[in-house]
Backbone as JSON Lines, residues from 0, in Angstrom:
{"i":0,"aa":"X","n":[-47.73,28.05,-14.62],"ca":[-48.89,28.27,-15.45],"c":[-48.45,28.41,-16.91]}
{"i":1,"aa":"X","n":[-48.72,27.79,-18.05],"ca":[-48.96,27.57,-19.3],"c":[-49.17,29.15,-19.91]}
{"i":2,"aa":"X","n":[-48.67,29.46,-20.8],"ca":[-48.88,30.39,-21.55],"c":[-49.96,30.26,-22.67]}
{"i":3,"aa":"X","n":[-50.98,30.91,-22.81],"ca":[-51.45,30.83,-24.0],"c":[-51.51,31.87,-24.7]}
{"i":4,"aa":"X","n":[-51.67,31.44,-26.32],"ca":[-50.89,31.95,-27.41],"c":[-52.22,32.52,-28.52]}
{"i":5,"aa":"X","n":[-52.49,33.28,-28.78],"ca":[-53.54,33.53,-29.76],"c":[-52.95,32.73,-31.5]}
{"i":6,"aa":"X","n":[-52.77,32.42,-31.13],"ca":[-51.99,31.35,-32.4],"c":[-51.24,30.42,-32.63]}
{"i":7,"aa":"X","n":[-51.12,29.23,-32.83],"ca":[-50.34,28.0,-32.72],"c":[-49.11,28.52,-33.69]}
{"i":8,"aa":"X","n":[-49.13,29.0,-34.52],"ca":[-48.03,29.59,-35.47],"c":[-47.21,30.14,-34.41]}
{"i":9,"aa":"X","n":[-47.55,31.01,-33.51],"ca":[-46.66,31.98,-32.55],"c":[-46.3,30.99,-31.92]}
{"i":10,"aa":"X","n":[-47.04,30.31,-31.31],"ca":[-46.77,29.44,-30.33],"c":[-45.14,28.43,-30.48]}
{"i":11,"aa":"X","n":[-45.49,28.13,-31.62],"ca":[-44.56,26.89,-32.36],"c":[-43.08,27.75,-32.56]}
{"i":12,"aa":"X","n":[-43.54,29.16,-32.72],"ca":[-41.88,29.85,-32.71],"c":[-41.26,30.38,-31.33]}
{"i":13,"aa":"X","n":[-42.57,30.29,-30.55],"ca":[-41.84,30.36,-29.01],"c":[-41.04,29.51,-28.85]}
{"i":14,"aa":"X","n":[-41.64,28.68,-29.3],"ca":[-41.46,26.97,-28.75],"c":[-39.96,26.73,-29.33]}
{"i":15,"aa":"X","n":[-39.62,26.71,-30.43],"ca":[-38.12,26.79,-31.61],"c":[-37.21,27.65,-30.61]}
{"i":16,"aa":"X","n":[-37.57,29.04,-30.42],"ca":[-36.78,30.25,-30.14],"c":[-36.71,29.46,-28.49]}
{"i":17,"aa":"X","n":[-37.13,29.62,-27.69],"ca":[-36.75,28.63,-27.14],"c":[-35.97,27.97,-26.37]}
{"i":18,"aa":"X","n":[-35.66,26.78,-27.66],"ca":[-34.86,26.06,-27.53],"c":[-33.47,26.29,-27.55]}
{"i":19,"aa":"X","n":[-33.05,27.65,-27.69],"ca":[-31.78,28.06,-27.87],"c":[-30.71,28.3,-26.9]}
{"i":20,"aa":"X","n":[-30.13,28.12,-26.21],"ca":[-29.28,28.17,-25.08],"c":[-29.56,29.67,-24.48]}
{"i":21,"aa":"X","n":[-30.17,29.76,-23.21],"ca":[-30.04,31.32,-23.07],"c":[-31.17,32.2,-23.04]}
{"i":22,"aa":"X","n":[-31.87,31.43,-23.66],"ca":[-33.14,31.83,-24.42],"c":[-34.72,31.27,-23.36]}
{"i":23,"aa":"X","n":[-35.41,32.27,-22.6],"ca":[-36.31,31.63,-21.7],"c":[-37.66,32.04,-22.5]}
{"i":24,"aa":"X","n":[-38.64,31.43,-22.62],"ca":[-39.81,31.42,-22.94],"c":[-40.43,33.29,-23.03]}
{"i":25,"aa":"X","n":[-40.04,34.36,-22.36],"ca":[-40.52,35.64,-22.18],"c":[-39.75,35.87,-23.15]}
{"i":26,"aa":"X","n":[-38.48,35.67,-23.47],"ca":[-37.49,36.53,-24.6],"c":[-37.9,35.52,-25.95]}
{"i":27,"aa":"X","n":[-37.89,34.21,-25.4],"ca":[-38.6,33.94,-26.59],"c":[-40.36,34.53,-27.62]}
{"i":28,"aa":"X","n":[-40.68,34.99,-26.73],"ca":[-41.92,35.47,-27.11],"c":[-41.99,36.63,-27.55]}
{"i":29,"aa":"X","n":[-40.77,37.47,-26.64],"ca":[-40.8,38.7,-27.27],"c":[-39.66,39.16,-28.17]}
{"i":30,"aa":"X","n":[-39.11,38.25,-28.33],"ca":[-38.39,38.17,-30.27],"c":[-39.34,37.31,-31.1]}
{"i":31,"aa":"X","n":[-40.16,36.83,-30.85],"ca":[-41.71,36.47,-31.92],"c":[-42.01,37.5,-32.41]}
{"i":32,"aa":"X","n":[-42.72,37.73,-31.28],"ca":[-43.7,39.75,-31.37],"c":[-42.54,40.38,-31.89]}
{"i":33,"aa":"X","n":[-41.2,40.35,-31.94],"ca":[-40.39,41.44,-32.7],"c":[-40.44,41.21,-34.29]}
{"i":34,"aa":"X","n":[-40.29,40.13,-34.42],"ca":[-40.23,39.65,-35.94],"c":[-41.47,40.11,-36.66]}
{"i":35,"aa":"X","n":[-42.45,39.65,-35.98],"ca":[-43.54,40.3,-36.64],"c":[-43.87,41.14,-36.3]}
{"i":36,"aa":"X","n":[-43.62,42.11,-36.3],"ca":[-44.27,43.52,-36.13],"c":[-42.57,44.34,-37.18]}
{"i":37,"aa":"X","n":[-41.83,43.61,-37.45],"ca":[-40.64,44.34,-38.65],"c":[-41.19,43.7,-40.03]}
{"i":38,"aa":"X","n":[-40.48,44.59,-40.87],"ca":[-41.01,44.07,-42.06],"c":[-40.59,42.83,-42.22]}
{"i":39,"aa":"X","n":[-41.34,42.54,-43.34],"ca":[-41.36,40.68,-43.31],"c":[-39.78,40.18,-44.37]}
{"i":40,"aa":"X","n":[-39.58,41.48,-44.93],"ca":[-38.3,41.08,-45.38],"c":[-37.1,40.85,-44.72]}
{"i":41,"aa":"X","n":[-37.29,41.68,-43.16],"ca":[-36.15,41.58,-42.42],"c":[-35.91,40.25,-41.76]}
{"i":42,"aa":"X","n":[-37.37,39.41,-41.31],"ca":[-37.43,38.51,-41.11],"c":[-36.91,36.9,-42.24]}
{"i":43,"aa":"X","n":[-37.21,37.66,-43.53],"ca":[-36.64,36.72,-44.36],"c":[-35.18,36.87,-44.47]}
{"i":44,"aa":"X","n":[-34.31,38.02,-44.57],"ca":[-32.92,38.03,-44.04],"c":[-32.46,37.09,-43.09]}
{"i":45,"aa":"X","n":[-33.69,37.31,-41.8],"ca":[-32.48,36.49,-40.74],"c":[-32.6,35.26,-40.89]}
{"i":46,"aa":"X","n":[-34.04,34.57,-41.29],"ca":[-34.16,33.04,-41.72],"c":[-33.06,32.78,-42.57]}
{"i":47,"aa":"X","n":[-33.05,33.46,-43.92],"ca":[-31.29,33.08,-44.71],"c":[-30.09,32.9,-44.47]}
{"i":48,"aa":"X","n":[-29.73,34.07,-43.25],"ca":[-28.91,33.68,-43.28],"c":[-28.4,32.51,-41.85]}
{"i":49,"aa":"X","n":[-29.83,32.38,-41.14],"ca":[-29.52,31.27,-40.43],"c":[-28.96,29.91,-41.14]}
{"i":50,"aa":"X","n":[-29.98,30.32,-42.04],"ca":[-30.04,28.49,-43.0],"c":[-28.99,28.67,-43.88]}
{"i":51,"aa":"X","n":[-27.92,29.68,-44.23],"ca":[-26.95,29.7,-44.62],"c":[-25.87,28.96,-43.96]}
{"i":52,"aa":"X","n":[-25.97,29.66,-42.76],"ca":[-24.67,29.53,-42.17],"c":[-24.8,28.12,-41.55]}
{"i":53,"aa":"X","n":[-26.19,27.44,-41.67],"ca":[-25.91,26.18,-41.01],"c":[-25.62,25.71,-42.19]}
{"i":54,"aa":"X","n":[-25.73,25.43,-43.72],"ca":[-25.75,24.59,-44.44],"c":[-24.46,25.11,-45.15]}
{"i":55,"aa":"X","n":[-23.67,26.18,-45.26],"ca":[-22.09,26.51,-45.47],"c":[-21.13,26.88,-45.0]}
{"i":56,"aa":"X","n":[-21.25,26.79,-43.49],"ca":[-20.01,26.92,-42.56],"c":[-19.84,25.56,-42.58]}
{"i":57,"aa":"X","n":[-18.06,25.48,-42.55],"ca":[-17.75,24.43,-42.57],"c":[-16.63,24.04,-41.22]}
{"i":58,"aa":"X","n":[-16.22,22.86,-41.09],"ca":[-15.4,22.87,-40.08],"c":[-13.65,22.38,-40.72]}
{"i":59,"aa":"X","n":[-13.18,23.43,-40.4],"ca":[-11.5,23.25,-41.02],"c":[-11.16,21.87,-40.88]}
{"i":60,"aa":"X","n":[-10.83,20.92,-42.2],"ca":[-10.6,19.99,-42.01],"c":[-8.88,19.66,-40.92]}
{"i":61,"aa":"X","n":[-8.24,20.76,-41.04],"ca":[-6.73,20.87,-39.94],"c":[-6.62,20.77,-39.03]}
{"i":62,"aa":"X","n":[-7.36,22.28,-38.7],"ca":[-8.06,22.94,-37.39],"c":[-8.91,22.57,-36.63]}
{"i":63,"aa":"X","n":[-10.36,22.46,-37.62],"ca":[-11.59,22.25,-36.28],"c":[-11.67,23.39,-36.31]}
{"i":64,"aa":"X","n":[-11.5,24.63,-36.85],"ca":[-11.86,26.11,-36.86],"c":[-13.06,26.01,-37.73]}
{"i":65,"aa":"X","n":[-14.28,26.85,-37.53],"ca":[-15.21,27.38,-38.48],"c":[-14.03,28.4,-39.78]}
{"i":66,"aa":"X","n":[-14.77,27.93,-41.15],"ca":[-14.31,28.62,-42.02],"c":[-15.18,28.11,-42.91]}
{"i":67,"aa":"X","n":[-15.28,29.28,-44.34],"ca":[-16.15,29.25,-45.32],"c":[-15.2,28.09,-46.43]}
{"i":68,"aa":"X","n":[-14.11,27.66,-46.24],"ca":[-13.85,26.55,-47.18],"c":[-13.31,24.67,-46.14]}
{"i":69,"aa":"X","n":[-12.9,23.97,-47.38],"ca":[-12.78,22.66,-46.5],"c":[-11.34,22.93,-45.54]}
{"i":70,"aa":"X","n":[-10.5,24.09,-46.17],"ca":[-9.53,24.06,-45.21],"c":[-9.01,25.11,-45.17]}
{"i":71,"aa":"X","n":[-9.09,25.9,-43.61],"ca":[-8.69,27.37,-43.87],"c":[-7.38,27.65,-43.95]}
{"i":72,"aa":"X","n":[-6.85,28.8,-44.41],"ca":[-5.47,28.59,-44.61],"c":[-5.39,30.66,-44.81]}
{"i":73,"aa":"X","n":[-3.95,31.04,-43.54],"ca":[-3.77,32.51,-43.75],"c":[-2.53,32.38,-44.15]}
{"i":74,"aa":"X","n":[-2.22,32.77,-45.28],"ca":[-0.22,32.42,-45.54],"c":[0.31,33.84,-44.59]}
{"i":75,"aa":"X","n":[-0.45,34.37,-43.64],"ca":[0.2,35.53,-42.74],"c":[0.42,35.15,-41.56]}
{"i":76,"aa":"X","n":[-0.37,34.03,-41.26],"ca":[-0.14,33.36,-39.71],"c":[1.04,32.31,-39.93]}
{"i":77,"aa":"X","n":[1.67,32.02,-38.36],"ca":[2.85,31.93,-38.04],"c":[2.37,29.96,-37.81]}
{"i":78,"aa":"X","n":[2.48,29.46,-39.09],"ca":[2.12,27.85,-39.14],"c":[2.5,26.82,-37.72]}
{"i":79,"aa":"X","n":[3.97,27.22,-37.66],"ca":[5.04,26.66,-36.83],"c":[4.04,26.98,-35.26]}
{"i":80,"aa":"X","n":[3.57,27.53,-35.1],"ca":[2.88,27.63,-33.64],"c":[1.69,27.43,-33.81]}
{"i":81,"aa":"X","n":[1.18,26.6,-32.83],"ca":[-0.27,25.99,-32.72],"c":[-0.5,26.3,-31.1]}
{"i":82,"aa":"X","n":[-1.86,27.16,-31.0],"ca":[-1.95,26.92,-30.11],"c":[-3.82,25.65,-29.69]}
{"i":83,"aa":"X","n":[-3.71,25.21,-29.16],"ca":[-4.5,24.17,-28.48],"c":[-5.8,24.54,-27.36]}
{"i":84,"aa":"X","n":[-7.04,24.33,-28.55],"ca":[-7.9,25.19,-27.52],"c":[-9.34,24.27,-26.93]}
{"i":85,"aa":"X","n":[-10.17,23.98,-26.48],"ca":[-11.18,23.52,-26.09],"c":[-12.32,23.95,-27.51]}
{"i":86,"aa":"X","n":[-12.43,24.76,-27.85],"ca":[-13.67,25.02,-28.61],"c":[-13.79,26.6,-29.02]}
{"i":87,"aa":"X","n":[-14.56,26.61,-30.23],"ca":[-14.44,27.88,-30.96],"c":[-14.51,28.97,-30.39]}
{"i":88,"aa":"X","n":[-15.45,29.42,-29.27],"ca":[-15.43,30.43,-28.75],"c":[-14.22,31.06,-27.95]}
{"i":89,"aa":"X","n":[-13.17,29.81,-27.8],"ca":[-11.43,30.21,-27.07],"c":[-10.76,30.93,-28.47]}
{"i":90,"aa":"X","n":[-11.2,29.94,-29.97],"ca":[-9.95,31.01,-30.49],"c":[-11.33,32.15,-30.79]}
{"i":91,"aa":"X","n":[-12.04,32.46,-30.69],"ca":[-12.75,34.23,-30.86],"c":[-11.69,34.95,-29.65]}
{"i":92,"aa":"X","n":[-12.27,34.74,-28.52],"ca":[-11.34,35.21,-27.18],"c":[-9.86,35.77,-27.53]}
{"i":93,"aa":"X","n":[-9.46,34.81,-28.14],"ca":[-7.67,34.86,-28.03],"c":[-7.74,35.98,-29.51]}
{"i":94,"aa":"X","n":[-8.24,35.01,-30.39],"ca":[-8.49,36.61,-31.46],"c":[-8.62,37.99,-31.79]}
{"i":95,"aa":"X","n":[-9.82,38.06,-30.11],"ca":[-10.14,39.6,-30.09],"c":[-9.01,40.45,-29.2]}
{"i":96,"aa":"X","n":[-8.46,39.6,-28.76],"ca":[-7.08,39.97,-27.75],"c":[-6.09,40.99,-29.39]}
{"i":97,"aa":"X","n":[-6.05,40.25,-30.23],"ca":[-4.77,40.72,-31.71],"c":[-3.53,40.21,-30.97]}
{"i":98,"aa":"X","n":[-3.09,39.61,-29.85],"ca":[-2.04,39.39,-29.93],"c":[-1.29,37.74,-30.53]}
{"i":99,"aa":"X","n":[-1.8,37.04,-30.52],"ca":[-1.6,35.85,-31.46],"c":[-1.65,35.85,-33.07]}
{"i":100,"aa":"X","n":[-0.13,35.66,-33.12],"ca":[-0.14,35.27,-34.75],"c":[0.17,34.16,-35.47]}
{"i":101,"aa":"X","n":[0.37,32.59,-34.2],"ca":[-0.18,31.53,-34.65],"c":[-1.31,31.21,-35.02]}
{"i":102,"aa":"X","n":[-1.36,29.5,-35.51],"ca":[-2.45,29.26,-35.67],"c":[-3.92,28.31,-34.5]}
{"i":103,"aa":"X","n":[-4.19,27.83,-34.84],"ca":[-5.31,27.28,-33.8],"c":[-5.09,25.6,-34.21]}
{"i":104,"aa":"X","n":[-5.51,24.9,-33.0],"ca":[-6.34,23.71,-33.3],"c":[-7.36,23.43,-32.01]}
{"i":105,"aa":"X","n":[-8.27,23.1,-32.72],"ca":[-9.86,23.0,-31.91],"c":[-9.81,21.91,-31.28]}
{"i":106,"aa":"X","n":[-10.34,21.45,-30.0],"ca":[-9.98,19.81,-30.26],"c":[-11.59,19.75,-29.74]}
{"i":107,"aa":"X","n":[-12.08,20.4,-29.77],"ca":[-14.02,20.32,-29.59],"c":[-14.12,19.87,-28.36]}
{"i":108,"aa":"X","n":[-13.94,19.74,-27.02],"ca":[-13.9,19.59,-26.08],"c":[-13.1,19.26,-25.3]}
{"i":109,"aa":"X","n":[-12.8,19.02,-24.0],"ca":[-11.83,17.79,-23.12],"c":[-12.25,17.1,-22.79]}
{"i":110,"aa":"X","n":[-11.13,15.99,-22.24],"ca":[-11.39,14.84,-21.52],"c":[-11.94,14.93,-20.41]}
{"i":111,"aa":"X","n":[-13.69,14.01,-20.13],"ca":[-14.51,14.33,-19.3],"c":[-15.16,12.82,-18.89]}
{"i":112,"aa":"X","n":[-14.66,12.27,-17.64],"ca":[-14.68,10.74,-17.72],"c":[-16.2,11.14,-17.54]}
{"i":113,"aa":"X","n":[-16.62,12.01,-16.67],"ca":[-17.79,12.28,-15.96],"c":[-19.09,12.25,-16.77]}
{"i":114,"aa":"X","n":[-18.87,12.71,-18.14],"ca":[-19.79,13.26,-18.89],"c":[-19.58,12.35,-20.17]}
{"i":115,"aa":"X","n":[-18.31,11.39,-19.96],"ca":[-18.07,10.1,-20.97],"c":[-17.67,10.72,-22.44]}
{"i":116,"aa":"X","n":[-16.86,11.5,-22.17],"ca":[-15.89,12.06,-23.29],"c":[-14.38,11.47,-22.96]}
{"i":117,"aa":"X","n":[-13.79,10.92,-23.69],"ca":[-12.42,10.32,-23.62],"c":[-11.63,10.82,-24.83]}
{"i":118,"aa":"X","n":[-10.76,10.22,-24.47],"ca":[-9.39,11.19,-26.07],"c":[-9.78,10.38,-27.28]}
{"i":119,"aa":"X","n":[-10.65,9.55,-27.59],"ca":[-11.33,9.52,-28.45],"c":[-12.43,9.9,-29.17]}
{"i":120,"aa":"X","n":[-12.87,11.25,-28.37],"ca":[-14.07,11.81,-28.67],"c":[-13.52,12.82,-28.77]}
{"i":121,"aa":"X","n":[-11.78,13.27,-29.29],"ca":[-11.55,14.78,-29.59],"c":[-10.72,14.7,-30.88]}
{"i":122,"aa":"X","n":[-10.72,15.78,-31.09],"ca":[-9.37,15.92,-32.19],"c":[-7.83,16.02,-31.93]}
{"i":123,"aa":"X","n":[-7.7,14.76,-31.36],"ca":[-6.42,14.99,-30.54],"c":[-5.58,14.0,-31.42]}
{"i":124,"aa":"X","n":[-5.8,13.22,-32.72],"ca":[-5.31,12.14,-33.46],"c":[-4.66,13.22,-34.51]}
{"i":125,"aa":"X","n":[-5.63,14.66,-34.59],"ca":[-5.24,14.76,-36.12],"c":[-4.54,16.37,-35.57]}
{"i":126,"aa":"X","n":[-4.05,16.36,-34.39],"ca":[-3.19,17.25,-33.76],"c":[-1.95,16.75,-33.39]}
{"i":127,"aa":"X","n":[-1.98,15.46,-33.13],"ca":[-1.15,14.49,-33.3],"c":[-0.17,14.45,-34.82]}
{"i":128,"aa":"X","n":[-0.74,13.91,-35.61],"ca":[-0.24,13.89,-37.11],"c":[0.28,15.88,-37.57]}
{"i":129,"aa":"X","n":[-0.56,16.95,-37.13],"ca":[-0.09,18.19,-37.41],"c":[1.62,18.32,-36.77]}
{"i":130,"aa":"X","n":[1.77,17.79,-35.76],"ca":[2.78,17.82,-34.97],"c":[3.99,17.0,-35.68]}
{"i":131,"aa":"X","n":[3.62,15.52,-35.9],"ca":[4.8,14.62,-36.19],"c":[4.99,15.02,-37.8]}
{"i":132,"aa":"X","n":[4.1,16.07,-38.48],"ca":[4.73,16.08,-40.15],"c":[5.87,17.51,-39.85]}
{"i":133,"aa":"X","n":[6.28,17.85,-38.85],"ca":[7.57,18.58,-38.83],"c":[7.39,19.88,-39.12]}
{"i":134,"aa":"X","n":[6.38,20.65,-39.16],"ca":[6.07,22.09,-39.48],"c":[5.97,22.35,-37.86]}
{"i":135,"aa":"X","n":[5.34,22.3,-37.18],"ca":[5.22,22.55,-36.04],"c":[6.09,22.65,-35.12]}
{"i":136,"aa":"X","n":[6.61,23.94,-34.49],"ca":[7.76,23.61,-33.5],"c":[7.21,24.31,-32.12]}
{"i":137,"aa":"X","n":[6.69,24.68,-31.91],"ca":[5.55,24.83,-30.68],"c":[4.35,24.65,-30.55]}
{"i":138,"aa":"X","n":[3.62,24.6,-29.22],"ca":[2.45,23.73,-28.95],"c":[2.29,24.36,-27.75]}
{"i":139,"aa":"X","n":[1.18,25.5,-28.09],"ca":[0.63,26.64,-26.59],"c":[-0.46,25.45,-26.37]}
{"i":140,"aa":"X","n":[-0.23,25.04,-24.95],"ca":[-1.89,24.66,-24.93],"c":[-2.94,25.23,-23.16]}
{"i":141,"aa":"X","n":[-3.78,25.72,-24.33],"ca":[-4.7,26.81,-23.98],"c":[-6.1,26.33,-23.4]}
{"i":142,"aa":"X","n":[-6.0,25.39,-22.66],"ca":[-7.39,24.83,-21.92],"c":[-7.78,25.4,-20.63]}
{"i":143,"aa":"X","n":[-8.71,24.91,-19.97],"ca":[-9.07,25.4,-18.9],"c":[-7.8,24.64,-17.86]}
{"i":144,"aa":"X","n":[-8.03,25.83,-16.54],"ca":[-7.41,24.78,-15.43],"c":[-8.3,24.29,-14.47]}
{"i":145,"aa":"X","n":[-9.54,23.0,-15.14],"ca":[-10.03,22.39,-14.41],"c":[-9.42,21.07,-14.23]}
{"i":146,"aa":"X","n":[-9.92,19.96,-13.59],"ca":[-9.36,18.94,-13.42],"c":[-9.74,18.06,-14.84]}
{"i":147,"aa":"X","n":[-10.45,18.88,-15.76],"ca":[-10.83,18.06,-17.16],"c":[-9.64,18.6,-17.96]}
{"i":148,"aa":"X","n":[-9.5,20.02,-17.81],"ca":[-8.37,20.76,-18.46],"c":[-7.16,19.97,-18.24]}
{"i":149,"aa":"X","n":[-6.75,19.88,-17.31],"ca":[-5.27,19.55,-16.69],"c":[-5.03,17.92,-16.79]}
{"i":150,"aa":"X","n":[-6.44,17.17,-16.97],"ca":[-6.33,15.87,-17.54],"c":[-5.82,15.91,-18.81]}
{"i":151,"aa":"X","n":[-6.58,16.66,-19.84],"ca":[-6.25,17.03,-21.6],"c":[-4.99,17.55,-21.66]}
{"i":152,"aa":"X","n":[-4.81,18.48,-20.89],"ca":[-3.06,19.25,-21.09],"c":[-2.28,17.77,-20.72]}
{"i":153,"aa":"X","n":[-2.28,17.08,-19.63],"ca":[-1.56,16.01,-19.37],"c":[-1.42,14.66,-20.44]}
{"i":154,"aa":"X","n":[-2.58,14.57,-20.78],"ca":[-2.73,13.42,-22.14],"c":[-2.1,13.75,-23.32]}
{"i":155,"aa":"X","n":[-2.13,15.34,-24.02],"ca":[-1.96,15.96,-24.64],"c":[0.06,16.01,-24.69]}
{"i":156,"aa":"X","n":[0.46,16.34,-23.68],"ca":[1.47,16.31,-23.16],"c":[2.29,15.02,-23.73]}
{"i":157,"aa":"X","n":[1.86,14.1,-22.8],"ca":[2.21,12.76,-23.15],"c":[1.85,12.15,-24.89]}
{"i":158,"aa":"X","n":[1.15,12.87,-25.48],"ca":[1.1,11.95,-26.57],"c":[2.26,13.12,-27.68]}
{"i":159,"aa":"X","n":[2.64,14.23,-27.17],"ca":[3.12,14.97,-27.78],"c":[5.13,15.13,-28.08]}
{"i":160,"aa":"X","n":[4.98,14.89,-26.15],"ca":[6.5,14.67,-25.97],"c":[7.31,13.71,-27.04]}
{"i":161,"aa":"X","n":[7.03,12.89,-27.2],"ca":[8.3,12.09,-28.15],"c":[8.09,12.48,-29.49]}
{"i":162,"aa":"X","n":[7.08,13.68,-29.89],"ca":[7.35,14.39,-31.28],"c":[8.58,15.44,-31.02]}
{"i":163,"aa":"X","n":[9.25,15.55,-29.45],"ca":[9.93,16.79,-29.57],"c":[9.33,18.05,-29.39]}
């Protein structure tokens, strides 16, 4: 059964909210009704800094890490180690751990014949080139152990070995 909405305005932000991973039509409705019923400035906060962070987060041109410039850079992290991850939410994980004081590379997914992702649909060219310019002398790689994981560690592997 259809929900109805005493307002197409509400309606249309159910509808947005939503769409968000996670997010079912009841929680969407009742973070509507939350917004409005707080002051309207709080609501203009969170619109900002949504539309902030989509229009100035950037993606590390190195890495593939989120960072506020074109290329992040800690002169405290340990360059020479990279570790190799599926996607941003692995280096948060490994982050909130504090025990890593290398750096990251993202490769935005694995190899997924299933779902028609191939090693051309990752950042595995310009992890490649991080490797053969000679700063790099280890290579953690930190994927899942699915059969997509253990495909990427294996490709990964092979395109890595004759850098040493």
């Amino acid at each position: 059964m259809n929900q109805r909405y005493p307002s197409t305005l509400l309606e249309h932000a159910v509808n947005e909210l939503a769409s968000l991973p996670g997010i079912g039509r009841k929680t969407a409705l009742r973070l509507a009704l939350y917004m409005l019923r707080r002051d309207p400035s709080y609501t203009e906060r969170f619109s900002a800094a949504l539309l902030t962070l989509r229009r100035e987060v950037k993606y590390c041109k190195v890495c593939h890490n989120l960072c506020d410039e074109e290329v992040c850079s800690n002169p405290t992290r340990d360059h020479s180690l990279v570790c190799v991850v599926e996607n941003i939410k692995e280096v948060m994980a490994i982050e909130n751990t504090g025990q890593f004081r290398g750096v990251y590379h993202v490769l935005g997914g694995i190899i997924s014949p299933m779902e028609g992702i191939g090693p051309n649909d990752l950042e595995i060219e310009s992890l490649v080139k991080r490797v053969a310019e000679g700063e790099v002398k280890e290579v953690i790689l930190a994927l899942s152990t699915t059969m997509e994981g253990d495909t990427t560690n294996f490709f990964l592997y092979r395109k890595l070995s004759p850098l040493g």
